[in-house]
C-alpha positions as CSV (number, residue, x, y, z in Angstrom):
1,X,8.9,20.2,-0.4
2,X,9.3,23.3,-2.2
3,X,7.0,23.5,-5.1
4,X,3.1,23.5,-5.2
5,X,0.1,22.2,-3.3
6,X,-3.1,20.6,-4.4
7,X,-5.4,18.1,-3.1
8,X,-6.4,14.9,-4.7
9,X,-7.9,11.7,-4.9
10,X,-6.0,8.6,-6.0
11,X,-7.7,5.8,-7.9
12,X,-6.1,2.6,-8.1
13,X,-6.5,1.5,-11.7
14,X,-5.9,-2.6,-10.8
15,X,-7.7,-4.5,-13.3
16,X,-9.8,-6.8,-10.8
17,X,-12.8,-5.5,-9.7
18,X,-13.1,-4.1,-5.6
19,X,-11.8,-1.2,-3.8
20,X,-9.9,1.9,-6.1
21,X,-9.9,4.7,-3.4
22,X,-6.3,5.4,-1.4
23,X,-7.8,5.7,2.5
24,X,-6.0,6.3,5.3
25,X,-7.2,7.0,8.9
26,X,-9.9,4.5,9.3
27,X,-7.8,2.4,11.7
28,X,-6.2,3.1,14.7
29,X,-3.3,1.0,13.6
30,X,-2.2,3.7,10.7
31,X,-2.9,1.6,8.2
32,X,-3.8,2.3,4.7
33,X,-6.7,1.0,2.9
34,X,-8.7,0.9,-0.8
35,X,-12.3,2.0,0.2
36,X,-15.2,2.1,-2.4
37,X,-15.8,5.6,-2.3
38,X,-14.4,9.1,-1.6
39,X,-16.7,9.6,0.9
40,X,-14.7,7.8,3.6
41,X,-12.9,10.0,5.8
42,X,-9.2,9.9,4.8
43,X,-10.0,9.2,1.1
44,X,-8.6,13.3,0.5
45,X,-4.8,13.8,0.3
46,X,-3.1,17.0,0.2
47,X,0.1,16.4,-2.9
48,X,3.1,18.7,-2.6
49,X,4.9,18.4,-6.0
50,X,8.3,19.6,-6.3
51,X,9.3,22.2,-9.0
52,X,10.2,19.4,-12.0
53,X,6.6,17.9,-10.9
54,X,8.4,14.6,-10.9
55,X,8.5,14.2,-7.3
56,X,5.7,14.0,-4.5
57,X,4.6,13.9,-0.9
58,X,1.3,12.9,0.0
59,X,-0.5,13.7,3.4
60,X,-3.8,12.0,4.2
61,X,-6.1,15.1,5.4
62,X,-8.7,12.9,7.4
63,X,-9.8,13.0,10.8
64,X,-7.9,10.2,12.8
65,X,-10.0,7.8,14.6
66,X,-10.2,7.6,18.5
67,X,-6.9,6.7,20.0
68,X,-4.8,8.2,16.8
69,X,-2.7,11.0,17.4
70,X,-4.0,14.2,15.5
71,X,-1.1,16.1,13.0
72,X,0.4,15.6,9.5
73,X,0.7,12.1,8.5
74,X,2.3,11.0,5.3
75,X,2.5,8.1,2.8
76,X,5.0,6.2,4.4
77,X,6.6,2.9,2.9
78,X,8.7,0.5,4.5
79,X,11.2,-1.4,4.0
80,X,9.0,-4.4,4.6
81,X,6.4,-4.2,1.5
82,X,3.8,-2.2,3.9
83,X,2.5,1.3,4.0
84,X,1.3,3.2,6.1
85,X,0.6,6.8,7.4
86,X,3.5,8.4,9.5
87,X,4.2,11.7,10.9
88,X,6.8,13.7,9.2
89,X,9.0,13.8,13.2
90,X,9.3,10.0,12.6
91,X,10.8,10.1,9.3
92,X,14.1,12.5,9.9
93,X,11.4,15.8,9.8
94,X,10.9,15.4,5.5
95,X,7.7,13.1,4.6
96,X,9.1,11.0,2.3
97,X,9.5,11.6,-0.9
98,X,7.1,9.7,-4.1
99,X,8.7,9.6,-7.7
100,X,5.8,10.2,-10.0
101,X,5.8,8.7,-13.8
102,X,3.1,9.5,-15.8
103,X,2.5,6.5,-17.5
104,X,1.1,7.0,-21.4
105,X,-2.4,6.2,-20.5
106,X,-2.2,9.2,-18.3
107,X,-2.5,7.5,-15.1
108,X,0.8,7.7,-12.7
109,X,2.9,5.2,-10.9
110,X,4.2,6.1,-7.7
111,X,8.0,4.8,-6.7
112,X,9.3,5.6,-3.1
113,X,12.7,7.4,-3.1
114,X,14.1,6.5,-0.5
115,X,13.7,2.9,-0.8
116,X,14.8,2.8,-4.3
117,X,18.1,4.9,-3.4
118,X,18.6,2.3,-0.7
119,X,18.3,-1.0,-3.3
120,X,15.1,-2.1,-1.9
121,X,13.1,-4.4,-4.2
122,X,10.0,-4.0,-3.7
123,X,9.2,0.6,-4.0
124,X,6.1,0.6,-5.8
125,X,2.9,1.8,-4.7
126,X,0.7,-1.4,-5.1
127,X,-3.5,-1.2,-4.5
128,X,-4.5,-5.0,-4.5
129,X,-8.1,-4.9,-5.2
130,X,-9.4,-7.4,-4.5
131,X,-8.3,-7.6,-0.6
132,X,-8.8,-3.4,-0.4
133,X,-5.5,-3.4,1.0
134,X,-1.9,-1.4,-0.4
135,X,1.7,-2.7,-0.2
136,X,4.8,-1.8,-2.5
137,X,5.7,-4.0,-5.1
138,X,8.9,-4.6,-7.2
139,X,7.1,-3.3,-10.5
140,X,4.5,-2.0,-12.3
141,X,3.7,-4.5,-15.1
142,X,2.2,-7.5,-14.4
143,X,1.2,-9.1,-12.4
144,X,1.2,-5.7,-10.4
145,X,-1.7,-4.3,-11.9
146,X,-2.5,-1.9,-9.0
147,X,0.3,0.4,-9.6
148,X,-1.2,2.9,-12.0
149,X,-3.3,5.4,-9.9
150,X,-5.3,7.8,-11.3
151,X,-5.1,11.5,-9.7
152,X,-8.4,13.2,-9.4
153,X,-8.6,16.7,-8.4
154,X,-10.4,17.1,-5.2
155,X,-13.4,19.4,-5.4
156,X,-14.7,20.6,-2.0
157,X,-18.3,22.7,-2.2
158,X,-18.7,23.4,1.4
159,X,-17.8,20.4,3.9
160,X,-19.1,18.3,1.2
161,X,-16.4,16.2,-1.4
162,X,-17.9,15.7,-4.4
163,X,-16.0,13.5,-7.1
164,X,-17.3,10.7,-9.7
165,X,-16.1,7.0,-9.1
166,X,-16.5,4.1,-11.0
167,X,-15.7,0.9,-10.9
């Protein structure tokens, strides 16, 4: 994606207490996860944002567990409601693509492209609390409350992360 390149957290702002923190790597199975803190490996994602800013790709920069395969692995969703992490060679050689609306709290919701081009329902990036897991919904008003994310800037000192969460 042509554009820029920062690195992030992303903060699920649902409004039921549990796990805020996008994670991916800490299964074998590619699965993404809400964890309690940055601190987990995979809680770091590296954001390309396309020139208009409207439009992302997000790769999970974590060390993969034993028995996952090593490289670039991006947000993936599918056209079953999951998500998961995905080299870019299994998606036509693009990671795919995130529409990014800031919402006026500040916070953004995150709609997958290529679903919604294709009429699927459910395209929104969905952090259920509660069960620490992530699917995509059909909307980001209620009862979806996990689809407004915050984006906090990643601030490495050394090998250290260092970023404030709270609940």
């Amino acid at each position: 994606m042509a554009g820029t390149f920062d690195t992030i957290f992303l903060r699920c702002l649902g409004n039921v207490p549990g796990s805020r923190v996008l994670t991916g790597l800490v299964r074998g199975d590619h699965s993404v996860v809400l964890s309690r803190t940055t601190e987990e490996d995979g809680a770091v994602w590296r954001r390309g944002i396309s020139q208009s800013g409207k439009n992302w790709n997000l790769e999970c920069l974590g060390s993969p567990p034993a028995g996952v395969n090593p490289g670039h692995l991006f947000l993936f969703g599918g056209n079953d409601g999951g998500v998961i992490l995905t080299p870019k060679d299994q998606t036509g050689g693009h990671p795919q693509v995130w529409h990014a609306e800031q919402t006026p709290s500040g916070a953004f919701t995150l709609e997958n492209v290529a679903l919604r081009d294709a009429g699927f329902k459910n395209r929104f990036l969905d952090g259920r609390t509660v069960q620490g897991d992530v699917v995509l919904s059909p909307g980001t008003k209620p009862p979806f409350t996990g689809t407004h994310w915050e984006i906090i800037p990643a601030s490495f000192h050394g090998d250290n992360v260092a970023i404030p969460v709270s609940e």
